[in-house]
C-alpha positions in Angstrom: -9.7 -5.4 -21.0 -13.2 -5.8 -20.5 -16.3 -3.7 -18.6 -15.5 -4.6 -15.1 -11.5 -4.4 -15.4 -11.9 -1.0 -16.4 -14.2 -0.3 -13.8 -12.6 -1.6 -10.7 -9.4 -0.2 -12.1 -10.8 3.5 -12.3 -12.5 3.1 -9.4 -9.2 2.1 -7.0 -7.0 5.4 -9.4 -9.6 7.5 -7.5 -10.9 5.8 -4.1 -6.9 5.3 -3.4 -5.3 7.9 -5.1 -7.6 10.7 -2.9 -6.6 8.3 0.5 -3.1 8.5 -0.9 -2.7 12.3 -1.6 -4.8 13.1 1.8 -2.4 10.5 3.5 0.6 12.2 1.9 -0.6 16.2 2.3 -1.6 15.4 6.1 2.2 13.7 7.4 3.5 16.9 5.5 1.5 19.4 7.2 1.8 17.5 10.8 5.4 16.5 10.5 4.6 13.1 12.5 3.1 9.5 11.1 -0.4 9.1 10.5 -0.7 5.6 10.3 -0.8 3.5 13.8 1.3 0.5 13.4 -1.3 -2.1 16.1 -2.5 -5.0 14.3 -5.7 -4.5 13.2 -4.8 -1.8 11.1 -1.7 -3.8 9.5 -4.6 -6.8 8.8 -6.9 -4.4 7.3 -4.6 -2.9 4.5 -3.3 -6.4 4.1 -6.6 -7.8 3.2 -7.7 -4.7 1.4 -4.8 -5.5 -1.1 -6.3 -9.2 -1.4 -9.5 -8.2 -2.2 -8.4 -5.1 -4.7 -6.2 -7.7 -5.9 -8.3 -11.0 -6.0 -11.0 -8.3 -7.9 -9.4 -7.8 -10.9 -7.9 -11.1 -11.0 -11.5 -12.0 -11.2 -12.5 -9.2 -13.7 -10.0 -10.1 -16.2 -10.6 -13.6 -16.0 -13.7 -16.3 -17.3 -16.5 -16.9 -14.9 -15.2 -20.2 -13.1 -17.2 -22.5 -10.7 -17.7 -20.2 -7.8 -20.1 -18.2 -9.7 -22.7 -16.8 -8.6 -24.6 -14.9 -12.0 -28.2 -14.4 -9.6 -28.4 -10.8 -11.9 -28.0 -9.9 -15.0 -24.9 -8.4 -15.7 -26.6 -4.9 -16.7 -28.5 -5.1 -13.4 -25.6 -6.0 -11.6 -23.3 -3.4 -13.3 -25.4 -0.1 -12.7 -26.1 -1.4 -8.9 -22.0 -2.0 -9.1 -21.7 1.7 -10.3 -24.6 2.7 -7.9 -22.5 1.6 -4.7 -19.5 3.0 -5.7 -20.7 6.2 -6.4 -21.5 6.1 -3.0 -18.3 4.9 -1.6 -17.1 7.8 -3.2 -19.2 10.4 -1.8 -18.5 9.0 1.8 -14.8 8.5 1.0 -14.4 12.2 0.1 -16.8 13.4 2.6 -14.6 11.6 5.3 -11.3 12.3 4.1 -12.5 16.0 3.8 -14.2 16.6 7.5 -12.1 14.4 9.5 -9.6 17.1 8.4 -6.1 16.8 10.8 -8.1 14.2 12.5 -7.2 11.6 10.1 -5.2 8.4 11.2 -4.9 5.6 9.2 -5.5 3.0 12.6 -4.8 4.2 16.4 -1.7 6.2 17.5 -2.0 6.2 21.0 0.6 8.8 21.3 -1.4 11.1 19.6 -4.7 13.2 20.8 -7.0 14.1 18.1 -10.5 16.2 18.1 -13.3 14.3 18.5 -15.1 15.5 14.6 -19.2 15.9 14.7 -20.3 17.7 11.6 -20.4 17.0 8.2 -20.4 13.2 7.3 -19.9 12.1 10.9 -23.3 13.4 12.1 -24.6 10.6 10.3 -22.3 8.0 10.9 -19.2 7.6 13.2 -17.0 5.4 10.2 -18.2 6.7 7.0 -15.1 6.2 6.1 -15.5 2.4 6.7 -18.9 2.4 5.5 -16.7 3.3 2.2 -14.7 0.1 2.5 -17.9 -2.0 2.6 -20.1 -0.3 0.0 -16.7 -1.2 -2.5 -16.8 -4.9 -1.1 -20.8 -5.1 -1.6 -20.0 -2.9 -5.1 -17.4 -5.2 -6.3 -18.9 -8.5 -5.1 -21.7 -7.7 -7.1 -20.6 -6.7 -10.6 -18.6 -9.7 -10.1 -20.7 -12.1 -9.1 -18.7 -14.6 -7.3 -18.9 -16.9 -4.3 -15.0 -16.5 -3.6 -15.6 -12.3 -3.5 -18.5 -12.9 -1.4 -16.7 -14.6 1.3 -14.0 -12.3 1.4 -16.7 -9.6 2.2 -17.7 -11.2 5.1 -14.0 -11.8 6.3 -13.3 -7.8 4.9 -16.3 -6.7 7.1 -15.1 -8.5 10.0 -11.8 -6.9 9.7 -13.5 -3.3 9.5 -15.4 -4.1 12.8 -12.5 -4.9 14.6 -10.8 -1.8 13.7 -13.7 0.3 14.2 -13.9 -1.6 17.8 -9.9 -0.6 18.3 -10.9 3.1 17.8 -13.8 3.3 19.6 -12.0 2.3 22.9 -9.8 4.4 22.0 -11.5 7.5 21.4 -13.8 6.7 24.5 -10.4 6.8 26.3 -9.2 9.8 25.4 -12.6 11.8 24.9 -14.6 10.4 27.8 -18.4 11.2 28.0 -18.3 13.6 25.0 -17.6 10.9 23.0 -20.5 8.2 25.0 -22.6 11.3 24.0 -21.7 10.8 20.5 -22.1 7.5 20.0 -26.0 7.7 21.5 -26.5 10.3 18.7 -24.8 9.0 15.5 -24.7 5.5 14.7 -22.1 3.2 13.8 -22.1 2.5 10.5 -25.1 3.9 8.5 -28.6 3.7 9.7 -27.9 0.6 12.1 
């Protein structure tokens, strides 16, 4: 296996196994699901498989037509490793303060706080912002016009779910969460 099968290999063992073992320790502790079953969600996982998937296909294979090679692959490694140390950091943060908070998509049924501190007083998704710095991360070590594109489709999908929950939690937490959302931004800075 070469450099950047390894890394998006490690990389997903930790990014998913942590979502997996907070998924898994929260439906224990609640007794009830944790992941909303509306479609944006369902697309989202969907298409992160693709791109997890369509990654190391990539990795493991010979650079083909679609790409891109604008850095060299040093530069483009360490700015790989740069991002995803950062997706890590906002993964954990978020998994960490959302604390019982945490749904994987909406369940209408159920009424959770509305979580300012830690990670979330600098952006309402960091968990999302995750998602896109692994895109950016993995589009970059590899290099590719495909990846790239799937990005921008990946990113698309992450706004639509972020636009799911915000009407929802503007629904159920009125102008304390309009407050919120004049305070804290998005994503990260924008």
């Amino acid at each position: 296996m070469n450099e950047a099968t390894w890394i998006i290999l490690l990389h997903q063992l930790l990014f998913q196994g942590l979502f997996l073992i907070k998924n898994l320790s929260l439906k224990l502790k609640l007794g009830q699901p944790i992941r909303g079953k509306n479609p944006e969600a369902n697309a989202a996982v969907l298409f992160f498989v693709v791109f997890i998937l369509a990654s190391l296909y990539l990795a493991m294979g010979q650079p083909g037509a679609m790409s891109l090679q604008l850095l060299p692959q040093g530069i483009a490694t360490g700015l790989c490793l740069l991002l995803l140390g950062c997706n890590l950091l906002f993964g954990v943060a978020a998994l960490r303060d959302l604390g019982e908070s945490w749904r994987v998509g909406v369940i209408e049924e159920q009424q959770t706080n509305l979580v300012e501190s830690g990670v979330y007083r600098f952006s309402r998704n960091p968990y999302f912002v995750s998602y896109l710095l692994l895109f950016a991360a993995y589009t970059l070590l590899l290099q590719n016009l495909g990846l790239l594109a799937l990005s921008f489709i990946g990113g698309k999908l992450v706004h639509s779910m972020i636009l799911k929950e915000e009407a929802y939690l503007s629904s159920v937490h009125g102008a304390a969460y309009a407050q919120y959302k004049t305070r804290v931004p998005r994503y990260l800075l924008l």
